[in-house]
Steps between C-alpha positions, in 0.01 A plus 500: 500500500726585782890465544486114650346371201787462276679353778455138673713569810426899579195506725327762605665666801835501250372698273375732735815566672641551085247725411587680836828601452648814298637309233424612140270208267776335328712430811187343680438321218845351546425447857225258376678328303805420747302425762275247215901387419575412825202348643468243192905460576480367845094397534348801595557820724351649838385864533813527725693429233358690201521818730825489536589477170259792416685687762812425402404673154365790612755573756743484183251706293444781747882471509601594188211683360596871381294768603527866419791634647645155543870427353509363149775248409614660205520826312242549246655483174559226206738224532542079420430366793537454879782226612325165570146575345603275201359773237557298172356300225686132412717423264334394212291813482513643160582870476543799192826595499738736282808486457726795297195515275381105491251393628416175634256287723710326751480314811612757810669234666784444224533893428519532884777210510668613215567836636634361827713272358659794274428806752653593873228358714467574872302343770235657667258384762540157327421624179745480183510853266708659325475801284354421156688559202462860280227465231276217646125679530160367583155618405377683796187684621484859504234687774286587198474153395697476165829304493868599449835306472700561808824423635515174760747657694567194670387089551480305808437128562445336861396130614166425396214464735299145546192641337382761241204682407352404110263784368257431223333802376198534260716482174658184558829661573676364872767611713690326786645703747626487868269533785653869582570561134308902406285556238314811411117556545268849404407622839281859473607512196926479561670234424703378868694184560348154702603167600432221332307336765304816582308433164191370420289319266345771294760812581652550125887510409567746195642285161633602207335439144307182444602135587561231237429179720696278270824664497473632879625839384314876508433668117561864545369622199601794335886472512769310319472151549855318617522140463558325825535189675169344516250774351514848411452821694480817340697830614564847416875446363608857531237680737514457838088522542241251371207714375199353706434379851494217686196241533415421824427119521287339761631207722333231440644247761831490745621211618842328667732321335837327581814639433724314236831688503722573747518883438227778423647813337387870457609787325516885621366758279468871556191702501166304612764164525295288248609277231266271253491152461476297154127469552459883564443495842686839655662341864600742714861424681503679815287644780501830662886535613820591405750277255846494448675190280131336477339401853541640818360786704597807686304511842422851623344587835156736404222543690463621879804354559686678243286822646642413863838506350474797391383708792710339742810575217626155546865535419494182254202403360375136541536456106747751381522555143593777204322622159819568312441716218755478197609768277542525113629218295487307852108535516449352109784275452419158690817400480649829635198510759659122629843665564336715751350227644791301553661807642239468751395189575724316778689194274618230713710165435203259389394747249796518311629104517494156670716453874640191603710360740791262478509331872809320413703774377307720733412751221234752392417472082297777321427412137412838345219564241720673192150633387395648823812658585495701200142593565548634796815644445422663176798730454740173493501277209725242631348246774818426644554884584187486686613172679770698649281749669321266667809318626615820623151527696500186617920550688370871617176376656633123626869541532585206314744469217315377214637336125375600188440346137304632268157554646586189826550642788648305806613543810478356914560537843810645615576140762312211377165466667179373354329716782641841322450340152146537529516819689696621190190398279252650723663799477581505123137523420411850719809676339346763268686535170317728320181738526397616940461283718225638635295401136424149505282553194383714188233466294483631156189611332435755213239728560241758324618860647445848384805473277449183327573142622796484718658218695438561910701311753363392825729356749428239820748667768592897483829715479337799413864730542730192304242502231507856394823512370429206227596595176135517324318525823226838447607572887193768411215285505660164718351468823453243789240423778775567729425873625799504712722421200331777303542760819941374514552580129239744359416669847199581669246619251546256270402230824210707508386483151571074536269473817228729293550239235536187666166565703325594227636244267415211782130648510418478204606201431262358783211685325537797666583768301216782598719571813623918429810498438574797792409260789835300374674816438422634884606164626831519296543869608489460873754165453757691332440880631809522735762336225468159509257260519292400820264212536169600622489276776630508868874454414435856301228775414254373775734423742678837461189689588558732788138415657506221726108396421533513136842240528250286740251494295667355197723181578626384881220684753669402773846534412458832395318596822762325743781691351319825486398457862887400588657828348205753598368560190242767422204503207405854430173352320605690121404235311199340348538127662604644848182726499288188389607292781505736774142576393604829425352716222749542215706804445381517072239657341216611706660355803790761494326786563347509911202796511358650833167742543568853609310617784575861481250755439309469139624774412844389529624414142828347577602153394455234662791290681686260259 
């Protein structure tokens, strides 16, 4: 049976020029079936035709296929989700949830509502989150495969898509989920994160306890049972671990289904990010990134670019960004650990209320956020206190006069003029009122170190020099991918140490971690030898060289050549590379020592000539 058969308008010669190409089996699979789509669509389809579409997708695929060494979008660590994938499951999806010791089945979509509605909420990437409240926990996967209540540390809802996946699996039990939405699969025996569309018939989703098909709701057996809305699910009331793993439960069919509400919702949880439906099925809410306030990711250059920005010591990197370490009560304390990070983090107008303008009366109006201000001000407790910062801001950075009361702020042009009106609101929201401005973002995630779990910041933007000084920064252990940053405040050696590290660290993460360690610590010495740091390129180490071959031979031929020519430059032929490419033999080893036969007398015992 060959590839045409399952096709009426594919002939032959198509399907040669698919089978031809470099794409992997599922994507030429999906080349068949377009090219099936749009040949019944319009009444068939010439060869012409079908090859450019199949070049078309291979051009793309070649594209944006990642190769070793090739730059990654994101870094490799646990998060919710990456802004317009649509990770989520729909409203009416039934989740276990505890509450200050209760708990309860419950759709996600009211919890998620009901803790906007009552919580700050911010917008991100056109997704809705907000910090969930203190004592709300999930039952989450651990990397052993038992389960433990955990934290959400925050909830996040965004438009929903047109269409959803439905999973079946063996026991009866179904989940629907976004297209992008992760789940978790056994691969060589870990268990890793996948998209929901990446699975197939067959791969197996882990479940918790066994499935009453009547009720709809997962029996974990063995633990208190708490009475809940539409079944019962048993829990460890006190412990945080259930004794006993999870089952692993075949997928029994997958199919796509149409969306019935207008939002999809998701929660973030720390650790392996899962949480566990009423049915038992553990969901995993994120992919491999970072998270901050529920979705979003931080994008860091890796790869051979990242290498290449390194040796050339690229005086801002094309993603700069910070690991802030915090220090005691700071590193435990979430609360504590999110007054740091408002300390940081750049907080403009749109963050903390709503703007308008008044045409008629030619006016400016910022409605405050009582709740916010106070969050991010946490050493005031009165709103209007804050309010009057900000109006100071806004007269120091505009040079308008602006009214006050209680948390409204308004003011306008100094002449009337609708033209510097809006000027005035353009303006409004790039004035900086609290945090660097350099910091567009932070995410906050609480990690496994040496010490215990601690909260880490990671930051989009860097102020390496302004972030020190933070009270319950560890200005110890902080860092940035910014070597030049490190070299201005901690000095030379400690650049050094950061491009050892930053190699090293980018190597490995492409799969390359075999690489001896004193290759990257040679490279690092000769870039910072003289005091400060040199790129290895033309504009410094190689271009510096006193041999005019040896600067030839690495960037510019001619250039180098011209200019030596012009000034009367001489090559005394020390090095290696001059040697090599005057055909010369090399002044090392064997080649540095020149012997001649005596023809004296035998009985001459002198040395011979050096």
């Amino acid at each position: 049976m060959t590839e045409t058969d399952d096709y009426d308008h594919v002939t032959d010669d198509i399907a040669a020029l698919i089978e031809d190409t470099d794409l992997s089996r599922r994507l030429k699979e999906n080349v068949y079936e377009t090219i099936e789509e749009k040949a019944a669509e319009y009444g068939g389809i010439t060869t012409e035709q079908a090859a450019d579409i199949i070049t078309g997708v291979e051009s793309r695929y070649l594209d944006t296929r990642i190769e070793p060494l090739d730059p990654v979008g994101t870094v490799s660590a646990q998060s919710i989700g990456e802004p317009g994938t649509q990770m989520s499951v729909p409203y009416d999806e039934r989740v276990i949830v505890r509450r200050d010791g209760e708990t309860d089945i419950v759709e996600i979509g009211a919890v998620v509502d009901d803790v906007l509605e009552t919580q700050e909420s911010r917008e991100i990437d056109d997704h809705e989150v907000a910090l969930a409240p203190n004592g709300m926990e999930v039952i989450s996967l651990r990397s052993d495969e038992s389960v433990k209540w955990k934290p959400v540390e925050e909830v996040s809802r965004h438009e929903a898509p047109e269409e959803l996946l439905r999973f079946e699996l063996e026991s009866g039990r179904t989940i629907r989920a976004t297209k992008a939405h992760s789940f978790v699969i056994k691969d060589g025996g870990e268990i890793v994160p996948v998209r929901g569309d990446s699975l197939s018939v067959d791969d197996d989703l882990p479940t918790i306890g066994s499935f009453d098909p009547d009720s709809r709701t997962a029996d974990v057996t063995g633990f208190e049972t708490a009475v809940t809305d539409g079944g019962s699910v048993a829990v460890a009331p006190e412990s945080e671990t259930t004794s006993g793993d999870v089952v692993w439960d075949r997928i029994e069919s997958i199919e796509t289904v149409e969306s019935d509400y207008e939002y999809v919702y998701d929660f973030s949880v720390e650790g392996l990010e899962t949480f566990t439906t009423a049915e038992g099925v553990v969901t995993h809410n994120t992919m491999n990134t970072f998270h901050y306030a529920g979705v979003a990711e931080i994008d860091v250059t890796q790869g051979l670019p990242r290498l290449i920005e390194l040796v050339d010591a690229r005086k801002t990197p094309d993603t700069p960004m910070m690991t802030v370490h915090l220090e005691g009560e700071y590193a435990t304390d979430r609360e504590k650990a999110h007054e740091v990070v408002w300390s940081i983090e750049s907080t403009k107008i749109l963050a903390l209320g709503d703007v308008s303008t008044n045409v008629a009366d030619m006016l400016v109006r910022i409605d405050l956020n009582d709740e916010t201000l106070l969050e991010r001000w946490p050493t005031h407790s009165d709103a209007t206190e804050v309010a009057g910062i900000i109006a100071e801001t806004i007269e120091d950075a505009l040079g308008v006069d602006t009214r006050q009361a209680g948390t409204v702020i308004e003011f306008g042009p100094n002449q009337p003029s609708y033209r510097e009106l809006l000027q005035l609101v353009e303006q409004l929201r790039e004035v900086v009122f609290k945090g660097i401005e350099e910091v567009e973002r932070v995410v906050i995630r609480k990690e496994q170190l040496d010490d215990g779990e601690e909260f880490v910041l990671y930051t989009e933007g860097s102020a390496f020099g302004d972030v020190l000084p933070i009270e319950g920064v560890d200005d110890t252990r902080t860092t940035c991918n910014n070597i030049h940053e490190i070299y201005r405040n901690l000095g030379v050696e400690a650049a050094r140490e950061a491009i050892i590290d930053e190699t090293m660290n980018t190597l490995e993460e492409q799969g390359l971690d075999d690489v001896n360690i004193r290759h990257l610590m040679l490279v690092a010495d000769i870039m910072t030898n003289n005091g400060e740091i040199e790129s290895i390129g033309r504009h410094g180490i190689s271009g510096s060289k006193d041999s005019v071959l040896a600067r030839a031979a690495f960037e510019v031929t001619v250039n180098h050549l011209l200019d030596a020519a012009v000034h009367g430059e001489y090559d005394e032929l020390d090095g290696v590379i001059e040697n090599v490419i005057a055909g010369k033999p090399v002044s090392i080893g064997t080649g540095d020592v020149n012997l001649r036969m005596g023809s004296g007398a035998s009985g001459n015992s002198g040395p011979a000539d050096d």
